[in-house]
Structure formats: C-alpha cells, structure tokens
C-alpha positions in Angstrom: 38.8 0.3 -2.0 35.4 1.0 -2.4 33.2 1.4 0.3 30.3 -0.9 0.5 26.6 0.1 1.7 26.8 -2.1 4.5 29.9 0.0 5.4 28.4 3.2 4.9 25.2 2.4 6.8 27.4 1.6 9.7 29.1 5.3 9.5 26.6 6.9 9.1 24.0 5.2 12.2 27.0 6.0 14.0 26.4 9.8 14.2 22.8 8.9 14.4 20.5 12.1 15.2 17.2 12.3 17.1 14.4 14.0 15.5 11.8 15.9 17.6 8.1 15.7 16.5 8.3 19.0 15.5 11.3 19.1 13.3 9.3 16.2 11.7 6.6 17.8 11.2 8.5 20.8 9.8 9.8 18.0 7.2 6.4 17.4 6.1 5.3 21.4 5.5 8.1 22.4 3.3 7.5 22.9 -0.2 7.0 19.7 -2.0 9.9 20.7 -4.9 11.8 21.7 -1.6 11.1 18.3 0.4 11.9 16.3 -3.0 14.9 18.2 -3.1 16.5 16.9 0.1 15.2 13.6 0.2 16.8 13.3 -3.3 20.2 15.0 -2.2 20.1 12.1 1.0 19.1 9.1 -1.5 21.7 9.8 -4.2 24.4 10.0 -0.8 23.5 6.3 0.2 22.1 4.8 -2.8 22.3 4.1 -6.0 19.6 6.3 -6.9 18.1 3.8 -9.9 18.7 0.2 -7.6 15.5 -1.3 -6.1 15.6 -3.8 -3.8 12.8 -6.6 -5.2 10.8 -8.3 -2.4 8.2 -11.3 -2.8 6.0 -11.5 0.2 4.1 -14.9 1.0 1.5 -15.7 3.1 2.0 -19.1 5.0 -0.5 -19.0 7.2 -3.7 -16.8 6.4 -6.9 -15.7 8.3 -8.0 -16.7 11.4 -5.9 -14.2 13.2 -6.7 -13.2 17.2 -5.1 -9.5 17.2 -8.1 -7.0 16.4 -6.2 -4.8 13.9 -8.9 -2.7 12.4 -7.0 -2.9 9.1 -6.3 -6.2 8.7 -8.9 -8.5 6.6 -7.3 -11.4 8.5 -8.1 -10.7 11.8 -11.1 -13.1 13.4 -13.0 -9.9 14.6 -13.8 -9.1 10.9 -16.3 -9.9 8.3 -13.4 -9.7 5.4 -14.0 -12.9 3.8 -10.5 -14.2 4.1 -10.8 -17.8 5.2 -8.8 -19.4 7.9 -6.2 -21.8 6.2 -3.6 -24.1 8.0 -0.2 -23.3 7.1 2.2 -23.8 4.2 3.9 -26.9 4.1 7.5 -26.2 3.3 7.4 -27.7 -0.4 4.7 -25.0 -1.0 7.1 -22.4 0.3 10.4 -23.8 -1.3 8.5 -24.3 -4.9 7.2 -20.1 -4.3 10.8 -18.7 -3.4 11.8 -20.3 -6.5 9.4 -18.3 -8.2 10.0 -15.3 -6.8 13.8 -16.0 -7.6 13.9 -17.1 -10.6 11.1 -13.0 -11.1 13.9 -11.3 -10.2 12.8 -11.0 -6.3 15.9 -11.1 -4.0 14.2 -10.9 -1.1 11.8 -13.4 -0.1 9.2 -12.5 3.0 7.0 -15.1 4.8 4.5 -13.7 6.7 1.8 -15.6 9.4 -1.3 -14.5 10.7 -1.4 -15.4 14.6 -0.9 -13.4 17.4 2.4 -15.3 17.8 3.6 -18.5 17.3 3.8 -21.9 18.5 6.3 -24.1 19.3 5.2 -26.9 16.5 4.8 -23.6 14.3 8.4 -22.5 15.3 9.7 -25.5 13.9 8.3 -25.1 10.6 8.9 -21.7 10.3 12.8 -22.4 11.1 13.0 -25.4 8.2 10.8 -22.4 5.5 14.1 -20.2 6.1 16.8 -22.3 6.4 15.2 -23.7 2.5 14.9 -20.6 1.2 18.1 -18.5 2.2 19.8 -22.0 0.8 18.4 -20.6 -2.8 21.0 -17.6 -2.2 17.8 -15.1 -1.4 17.3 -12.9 1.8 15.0 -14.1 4.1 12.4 -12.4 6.3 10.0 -12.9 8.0 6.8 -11.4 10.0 5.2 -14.1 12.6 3.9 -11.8 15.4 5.0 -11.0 18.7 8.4 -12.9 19.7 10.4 -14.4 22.8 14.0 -14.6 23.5 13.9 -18.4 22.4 11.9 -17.9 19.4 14.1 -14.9 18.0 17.6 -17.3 18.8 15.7 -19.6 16.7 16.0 -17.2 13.3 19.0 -16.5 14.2 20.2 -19.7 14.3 18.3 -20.6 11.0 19.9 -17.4 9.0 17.0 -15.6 9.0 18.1 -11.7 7.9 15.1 -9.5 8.5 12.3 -10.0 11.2 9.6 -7.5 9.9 7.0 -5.9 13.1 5.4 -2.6 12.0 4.6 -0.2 14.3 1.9 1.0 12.5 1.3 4.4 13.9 2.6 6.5 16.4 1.9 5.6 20.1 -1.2 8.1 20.7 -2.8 6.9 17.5 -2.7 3.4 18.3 -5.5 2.7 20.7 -7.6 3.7 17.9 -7.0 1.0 15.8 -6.0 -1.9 17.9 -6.7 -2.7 21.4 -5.9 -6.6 22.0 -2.4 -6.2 21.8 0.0 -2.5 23.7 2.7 -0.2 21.6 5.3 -1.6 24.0 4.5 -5.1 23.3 5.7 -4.2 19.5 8.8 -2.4 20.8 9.8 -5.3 23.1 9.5 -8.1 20.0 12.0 -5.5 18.1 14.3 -5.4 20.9 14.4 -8.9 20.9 14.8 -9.3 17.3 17.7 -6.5 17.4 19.3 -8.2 20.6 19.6 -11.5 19.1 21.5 -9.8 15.6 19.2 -9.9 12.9 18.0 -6.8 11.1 14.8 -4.9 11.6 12.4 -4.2 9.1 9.2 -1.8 10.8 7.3 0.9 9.3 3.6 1.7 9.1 0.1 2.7 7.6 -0.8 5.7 7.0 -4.1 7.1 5.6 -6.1 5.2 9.1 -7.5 8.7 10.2 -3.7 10.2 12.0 -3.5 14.0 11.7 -0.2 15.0 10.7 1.5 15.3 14.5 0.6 11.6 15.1 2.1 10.9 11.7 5.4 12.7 12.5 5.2 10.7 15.5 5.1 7.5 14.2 8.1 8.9 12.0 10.0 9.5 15.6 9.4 6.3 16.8 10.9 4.5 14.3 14.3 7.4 13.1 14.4 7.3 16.7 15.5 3.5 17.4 19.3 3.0 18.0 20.1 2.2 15.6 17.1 2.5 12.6 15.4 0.1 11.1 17.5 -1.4 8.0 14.3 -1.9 6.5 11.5 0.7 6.6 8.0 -0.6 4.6 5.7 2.5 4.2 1.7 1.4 3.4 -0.9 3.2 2.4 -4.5 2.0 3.8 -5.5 -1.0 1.7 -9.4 -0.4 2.5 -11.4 -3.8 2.6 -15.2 -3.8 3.1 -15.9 -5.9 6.2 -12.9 -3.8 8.5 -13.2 -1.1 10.8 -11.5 1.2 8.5 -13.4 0.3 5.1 -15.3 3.9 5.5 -12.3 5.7 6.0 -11.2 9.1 4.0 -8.8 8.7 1.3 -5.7 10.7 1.8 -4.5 12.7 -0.8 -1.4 11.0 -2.7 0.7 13.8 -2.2 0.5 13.3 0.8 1.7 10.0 0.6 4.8 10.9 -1.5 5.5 13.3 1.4 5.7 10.2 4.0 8.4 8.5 1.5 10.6 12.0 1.7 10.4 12.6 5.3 11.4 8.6 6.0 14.1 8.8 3.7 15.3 11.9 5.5 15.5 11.2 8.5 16.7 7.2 7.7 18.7 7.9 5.3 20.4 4.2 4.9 17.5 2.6 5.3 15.9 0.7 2.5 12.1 2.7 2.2 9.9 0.2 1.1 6.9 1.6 -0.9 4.4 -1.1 0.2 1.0 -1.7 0.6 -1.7 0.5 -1.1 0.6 0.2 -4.2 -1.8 -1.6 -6.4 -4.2 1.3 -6.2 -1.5 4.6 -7.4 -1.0 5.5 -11.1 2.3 5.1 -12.1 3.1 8.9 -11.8 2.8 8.7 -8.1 4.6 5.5 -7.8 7.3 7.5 -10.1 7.5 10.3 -7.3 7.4 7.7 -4.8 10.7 6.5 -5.7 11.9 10.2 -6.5 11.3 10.9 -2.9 13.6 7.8 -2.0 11.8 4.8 -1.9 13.9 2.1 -3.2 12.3 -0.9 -2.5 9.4 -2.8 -3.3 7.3 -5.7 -2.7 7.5 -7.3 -6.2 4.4 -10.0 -7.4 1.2 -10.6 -8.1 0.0 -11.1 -4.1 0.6 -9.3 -0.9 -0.8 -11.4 1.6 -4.8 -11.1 1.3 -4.6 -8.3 -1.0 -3.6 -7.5 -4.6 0.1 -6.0 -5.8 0.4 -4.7 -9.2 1.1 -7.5 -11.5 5.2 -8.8 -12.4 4.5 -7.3 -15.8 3.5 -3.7 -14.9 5.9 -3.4 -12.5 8.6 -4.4 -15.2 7.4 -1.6 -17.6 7.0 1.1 -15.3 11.2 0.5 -14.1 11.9 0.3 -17.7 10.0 3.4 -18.0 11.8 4.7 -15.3 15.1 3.1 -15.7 15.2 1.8 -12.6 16.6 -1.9 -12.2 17.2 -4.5 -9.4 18.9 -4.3 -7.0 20.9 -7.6 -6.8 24.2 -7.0 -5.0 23.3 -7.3 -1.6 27.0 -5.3 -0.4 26.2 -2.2 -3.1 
C-alpha cells in the first residue's frame, strides 16, 4: 500500500534532529550547486518534486493595526496609506474562496490585522471557516496572538492551519517590533499546536539580519517539536511610509539560499515562497522551487500588497512543468 505524505511526515518528525546555529549557518556557506544539490536530494524524498501546493490569501480585516511591526503597512504607527476598514462580512469571504477554488487555489488563508481578537470578532471568524472548509478547501488562518478558548474555537470550526510567523530570530527581533515579546509568538503556537491544528510560521528576511541571526531564526522554527507543517518564507516587501522602506536589498541569491537551508532542515514541511514574490524574475522564482519550495500564495492580492498576477503564475508552471497540488494525502 502506498504510503501517503501525511504518513511519511509522521516518520520522519519522528527521528526529528536539532540543528545548532552553526551547522545552519554551515548550510548557508556551501556552494550554491552543492546547497541545491541537497535540498533537491531532501525534496524529491518527501515530495513530489513538480506538486505545488496553491494558496489564496485574503485580507478580512485590513489597517488599523496596534502591533508596531516595522514591516507592516498596516500597522497604526505608519504612514503606509492603507486605510482602516471594518471586517469582511462572511458573504464577501464565501463569494472570494469560491474564487480562489474554482483558480485552482486549495488552500484558502484569511488573515486580520489586530493585535488579537475579540470575542464578537471570534465569532465571525469561526462562521468564515466553517463556510469555507464546507467548499472542500483547507482553511487557515492568521488573526494574531491567541488564547486557550480562542484556539478550541478553530478547532472546533475545522480550521487546519493557524499561521503566526516568527519573523526573525530572537536577537533580531527587538529591532523591528517592540509592542509585542518573541515568547508571546511562541506561546500563541503552543496553543495552536496543543489544541491539534497544524502550524504554519516562517519569516522575513532581507530586514537588516546578518547571516547568524538568519540561521537563528532557521533554529527556532526546525527546532519546534515537532516543525511547522507549513513554513512561508518572505522576502521584504518595502513600502514607503514603514520603518524598513530604506532598507538594503538583499541579493536574490541569497534568498534562494533561505529556500534550501528550510527545506533541509524541514524536510516535510511545505516551504512557502511568499511575500516579496511579485518583485523576482521568473529565473529566481524557478531556483526558488529548485531549492524546495513547493508552495505558493496563488492571486492577484497578498493582503496590502501585490502577488504576481493568476496568469503569470500559470505560465511560469507551465514553463516549469510544475502543477497543483490537489491531493491533500500525496
């Protein structure tokens, strides 16, 4: 009988290893052919190597956010422009899923900006996923910083993924946030994990890290017992009217790098390559997923900023030959 990916994943988070900074950071100073070379080897053992997962992400509730994340153009502190709207009623969200389905998507992400939320906005939140996972797609969703009650309520609901980046490793992270503490992300994907649902973290990189803080945040998250199933890997969407508007472009190389040295040390996880996409030629995205990334968020909107558009993205996979990813047990 054969095995499924689910069943594999299983096995193989059961011999789970724990990576020290340093051997991370050896993972990043190899040779790129060399690097390629493994995280190819470790992708082709899990996956199959042409399947991407399609996600749709939508923004229910934009702007007007209290956290102080110096990326984020929807964060109160910040001159981005993004307007503070009320939330999505769940029509809206139903009649977008759809979309998104009928796209190709199989994943459908709602995502909230608030610090966390309320009761009323619980509520809501719980009728969006029990609609939307009724349509036969994967829910998730990404609504700040969560209590015991609030993460039985997914559960209940069927949510599958709860998605809380950790956005850079622990010594990094005073530079770019200061209104809410690392641990207070850790504890909210405790929770998440404690109640049953799958984890979807990851982070940015390209905010000013050196290489030891990125290999850091790279420990953090190969270092939860288990991994996250999900692993979304961004690239600095720079906004003029954030802290980090000014900041350095990193070279894409570097980025393609990131996507090898998550895949190999998470190897059933699906990489996400996520934010910052809009802005690589499709050569780098193509190296992307020959690094390992196998997932992507698929549509014309990511959040406040742009994603390339439905069409490009179907050309560059035929280019490719990559294709969805639709049986959720391959």
């Amino acid at each position: 009988m054969q095995t499924t990916h689910a069943e594999t994943a299983r096995n193989a988070k059961s011999k789970q290893r724990q990576w020290s900074i340093a051997e991370i950071e050896a993972l990043f100073k190899l040779s790129f052919s060399d690097l390629m070379y493994r995280a190819q080897q470790i992708h082709r053992e899990h996956f199959d190597p042409n399947a991407v997962q399609l996600s749709t992400l939508l923004s229910i509730k934009t702007g007007g956010c209290t956290e102080d994340c110096g990326y984020c153009t929807q964060s109160s502190y910040h001159s981005a422009g993004v307007e503070n709207t009320q939330m999505l009623d769940v029509e809206e969200v139903l009649k977008a899923a759809k979309a998104a389905q009928q796209a190709g998507a199989g994943r459908f992400c709602m995502g909230a900006a608030w610090r966390e939320p309320s009761e009323s906005d619980m509520k809501t939140v719980v009728e969006m996923v029990k609609e939307v996972r009724a349509l036969g797609m994967e829910t998730c969703a990404t609504l700040g910083m969560l209590n015991d009650e609030q993460t039985e309520q997914l559960r209940v609901a069927g949510l599958d993924y709860y998605n809380h980046n950790l956005d850079t490793a622990p010594e990094f992270y005073g530079n770019i946030i200061s209104t809410r503490d690392y641990q207070d992300r850790i504890d909210t994907l405790e929770r998440v994990r404690k109640a049953g649902m799958n984890v979807c973290s990851g982070g940015i990189i390209g905010m000013g890290e050196n290489l030891t803080q990125r290999a850091g945040l790279v420990a953090q998250l190969a270092n939860m017992d288990p991994y996250p199933e999900s692993v979304p890997i961004n690239n600095l969407v720079k906004v003029e009217g954030t802290p980090l508007a000014e900041t350095e472009d990193i070279d894409p190389l570097d980025f393609v790098r990131m996507i090898a040295v998550a895949r190999i040390t998470m190897p059933t996880a699906f990489v996400r390559l996520s934010a910052g996409r809009g802005e690589m030629s499709d050569a780098v995205q193509a190296l992307c997923f020959l690094a390992g990334a196998n997932s992507i968020f698929y549509g014309d909107q990511l959040l406040t900023t742009g994603n390339p558009e439905v069409e490009r993205d179907r050309t560059l996979m035929n280019k490719l030959g990559l294709y969805p990813l639709t049986d959720k047990n391959h």
